[in-house]
N, C-alpha and C positions, 0 to 999 in steps of 0.2 A: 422298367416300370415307369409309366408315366408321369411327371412330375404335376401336382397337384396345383393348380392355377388358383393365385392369393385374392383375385380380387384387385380393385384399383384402387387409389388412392380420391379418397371423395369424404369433402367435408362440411358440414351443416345438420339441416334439424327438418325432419318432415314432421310436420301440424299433422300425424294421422288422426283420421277418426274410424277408430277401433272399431269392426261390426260385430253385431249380436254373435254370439258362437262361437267366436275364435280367441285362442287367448293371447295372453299378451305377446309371448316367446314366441307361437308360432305366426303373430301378424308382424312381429320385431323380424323375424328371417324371411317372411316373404317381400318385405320391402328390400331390406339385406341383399335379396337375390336377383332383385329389379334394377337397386341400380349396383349392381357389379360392385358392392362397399367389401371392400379388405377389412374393414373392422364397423360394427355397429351396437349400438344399448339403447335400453328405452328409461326413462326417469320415474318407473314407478309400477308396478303391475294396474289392471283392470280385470275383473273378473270375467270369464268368457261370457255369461250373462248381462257385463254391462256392456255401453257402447260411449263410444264419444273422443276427446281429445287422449291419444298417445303420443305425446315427444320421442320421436326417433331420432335418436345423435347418430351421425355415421362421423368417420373418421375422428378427427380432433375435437370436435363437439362433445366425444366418449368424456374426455378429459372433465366435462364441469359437470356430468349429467348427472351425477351425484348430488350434486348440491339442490336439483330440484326434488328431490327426495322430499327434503324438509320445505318444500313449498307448500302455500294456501293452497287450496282446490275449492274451486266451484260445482257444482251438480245438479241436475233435475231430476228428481225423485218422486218415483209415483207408486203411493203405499195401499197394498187390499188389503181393508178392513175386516174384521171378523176374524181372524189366524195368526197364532206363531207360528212359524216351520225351525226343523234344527237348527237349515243353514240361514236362515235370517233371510231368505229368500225364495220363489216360488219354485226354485226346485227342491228344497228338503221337506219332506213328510210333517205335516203337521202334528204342534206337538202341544198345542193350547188354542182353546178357541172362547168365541165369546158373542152376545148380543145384542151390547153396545156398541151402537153408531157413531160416527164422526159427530162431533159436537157441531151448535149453529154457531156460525160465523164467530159471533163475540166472544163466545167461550173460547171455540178455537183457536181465535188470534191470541186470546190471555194467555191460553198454554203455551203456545211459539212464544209468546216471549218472555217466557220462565226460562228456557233453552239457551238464548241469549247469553253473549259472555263467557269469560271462563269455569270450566267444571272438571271434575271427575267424570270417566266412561271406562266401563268393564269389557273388554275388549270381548266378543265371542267365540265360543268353542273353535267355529270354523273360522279360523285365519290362521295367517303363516307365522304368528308367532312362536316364538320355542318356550315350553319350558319343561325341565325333566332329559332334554336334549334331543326331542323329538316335538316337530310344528303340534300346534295345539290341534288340526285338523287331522291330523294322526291321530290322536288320544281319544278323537269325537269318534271318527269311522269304526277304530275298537269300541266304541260303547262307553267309553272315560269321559267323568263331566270332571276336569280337573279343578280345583280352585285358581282366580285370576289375582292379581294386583291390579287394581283399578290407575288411570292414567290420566296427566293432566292433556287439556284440550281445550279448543276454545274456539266455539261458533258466534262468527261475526254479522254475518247477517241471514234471517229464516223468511222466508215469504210466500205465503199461502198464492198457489199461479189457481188450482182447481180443487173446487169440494165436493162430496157426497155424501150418503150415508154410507156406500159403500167402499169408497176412494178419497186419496186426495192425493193431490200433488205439490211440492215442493221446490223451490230454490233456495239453494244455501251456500251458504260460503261459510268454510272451515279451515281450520288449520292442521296441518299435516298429522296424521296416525288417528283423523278421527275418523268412526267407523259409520258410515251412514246407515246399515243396517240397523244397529245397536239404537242410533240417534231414532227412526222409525219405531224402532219396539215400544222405549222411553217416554214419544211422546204420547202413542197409542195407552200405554199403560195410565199416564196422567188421571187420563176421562177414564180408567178402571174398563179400558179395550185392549185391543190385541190388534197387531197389526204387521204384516211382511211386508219387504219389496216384491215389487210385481216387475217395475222397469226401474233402470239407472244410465242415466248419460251424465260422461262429464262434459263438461262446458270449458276450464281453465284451468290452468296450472302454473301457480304465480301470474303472472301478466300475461303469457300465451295463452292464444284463445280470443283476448281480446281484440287484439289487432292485425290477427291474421287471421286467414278461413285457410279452415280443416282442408284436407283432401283425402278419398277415399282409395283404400286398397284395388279396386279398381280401376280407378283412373290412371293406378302406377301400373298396376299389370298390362295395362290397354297401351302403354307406351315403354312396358320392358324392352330392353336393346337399344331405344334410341335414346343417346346419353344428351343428349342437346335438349331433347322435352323432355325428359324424367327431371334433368337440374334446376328445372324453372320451377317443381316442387318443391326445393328446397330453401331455409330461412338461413342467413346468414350463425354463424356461433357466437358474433355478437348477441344474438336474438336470445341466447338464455341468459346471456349477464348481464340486460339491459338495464334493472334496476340495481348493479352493483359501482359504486363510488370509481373511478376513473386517475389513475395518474397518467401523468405525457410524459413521455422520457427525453432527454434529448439522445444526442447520436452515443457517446461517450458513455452513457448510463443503459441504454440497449445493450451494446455490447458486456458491459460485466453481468447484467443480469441476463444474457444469453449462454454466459460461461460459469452460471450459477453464484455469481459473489453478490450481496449485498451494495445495496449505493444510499447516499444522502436520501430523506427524501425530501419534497418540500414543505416546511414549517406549518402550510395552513390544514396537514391532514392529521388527524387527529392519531396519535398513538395507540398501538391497539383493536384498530381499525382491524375486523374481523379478515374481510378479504377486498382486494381491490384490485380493478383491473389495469393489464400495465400496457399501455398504448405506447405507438411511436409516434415523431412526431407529423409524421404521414398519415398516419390513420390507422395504423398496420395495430394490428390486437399480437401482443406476444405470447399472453398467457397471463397467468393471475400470483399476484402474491398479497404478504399481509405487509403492517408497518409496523415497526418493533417499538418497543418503549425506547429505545434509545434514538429511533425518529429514521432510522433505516428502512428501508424498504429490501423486504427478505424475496426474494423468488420461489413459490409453492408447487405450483402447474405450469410448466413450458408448452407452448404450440410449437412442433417440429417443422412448422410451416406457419409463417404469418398468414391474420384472417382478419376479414371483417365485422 
């Protein structure tokens, strides 16, 4: 029987941008299979209906992808007026309707910035969260309107880009678990309307986004097999912990925290310090740990390969 081929060792972060219709898992293995990664994840689903930035980790990248979970996200948002649908979007059957139009200008910017800041949002039916021990988009598909626990959330900036009586369009920036769907209903409801998503792109994810451009599934396809132009797609694994706090190890302090012990750390980093990155003093990324109240510096995440 033929032994089944692992893949190669390849590590960093493709800036995808996700296309209409495909969803996350299946655009996460067609990169996967472009450039020959032995291991790959993506930081966060998009719905097959949205489009725009997926962080792909391949190799040791896997390691932090996690932690952009609970990153900001940025999106453009363009909501049809007149309708609710089930799934909070234009593909579920509408299930409220109305006709009231998009308020003028003034009105509408007051309501954006009622939204503004921290709040409460009731997650909807169709999402992956659990409860009962089945995704709540299980309970909707059976016909089950379960009761939610509302959730804290906090949108930091709302910016009217286009209006109509029929449309409008949105940029926002939010903090991780919040539902942009939900956020459209909310605001449509204000002015006593109704309102779905029609389209959704995201923009950013924490700081990615901003200082790199996207590349699309097909530009990786259009250069599958050749591993020399596929890697020029990809952003260093520095590139997801860039806004995380920084130690430099010397040579002596590499080594125990490569054999997992704890070491000194130094005085000016604060205790408690949630996570931090552990550099060499070459520039080499080890991997990440935290700083303990006793001023140590603990090892959390190893890179089995230093990275930049």
């Amino acid at each position: 029987m033929a032994r089944r081929r692992r893949g190669r060792d390849v590590d960093g972060v493709v800036l995808l941008d996700k296309p209409l219709g495909c969803s996350s898992n299946a655009a996460l293995q067609r990169v996967r299979r472009a450039f020959d990664a032995r291991k790959a994840g993506h930081t966060g689903s998009l719905d097959p209906l949205a489009t725009g930035l997926l962080p792909v980790c391949l190799g040791e990248a896997t390691k932090a992808s996690g932690y952009l979970l609970h990153a900001n996200k940025r999106y453009r948002v363009t909501a049809e007026v007149g309708s609710e649908t089930a799934t909070g979007d234009r593909e579920g059957g509408i299930t409220r309707e109305s006709q009231a139009a998009t308020p003028e200008a003034a009105e509408f910017d007051a309501i954006l910035a009622r939204f503004l800041g921290p709040q409460q949002q009731i997650p909807p039916m169709y999402s992956a969260l659990k409860k009962d021990g089945k995704r709540l988009y299980e309970h909707a598909r059976a016909g089950r309107e379960i009761e939610r626990d509302s959730r804290a959330i906090e949108v930091y900036a709302i910016e009217c880009v286009a209006r109509s009586a029929e449309r409008f369009t949105l940029d926002v920036s939010v903090s991780a678990g919040t539902y942009i769907r939900t956020l459209v209903e909310d605001i449509a409801r204000a002015w006593g309307g109704c309102a779905h998503v029609g389209a959704l792109r995201r923009l950013g994810v924490g700081r990615l986004g901003s200082e790199h451009a996207m590349v699309t599934l097909d530009d990786i396809e259009a250069q599958a097999g050749d591993v020399r132009s596929l890697d020029h797609f990809l952003q260093p694994v520095s590139t997801v912990l860039e806004d995380w706090p920084r130690l430099t190890l010397d040579g002596a302090q590499a080594t125990a925290i490569g054999q997992g012990r704890r070491v000194l750390g130094p005085g000016h980093v604060p205790a408690g310090e949630s996570l931090v990155c552990l550099v060499g003093e070459n520039g080499d990324l080890y991997g990440f740990g935290v700083v303990t109240d006793a001023g140590e510096i603990a090892p959390k995440r190893l890179f089995a390969r230093p990275q930049r």
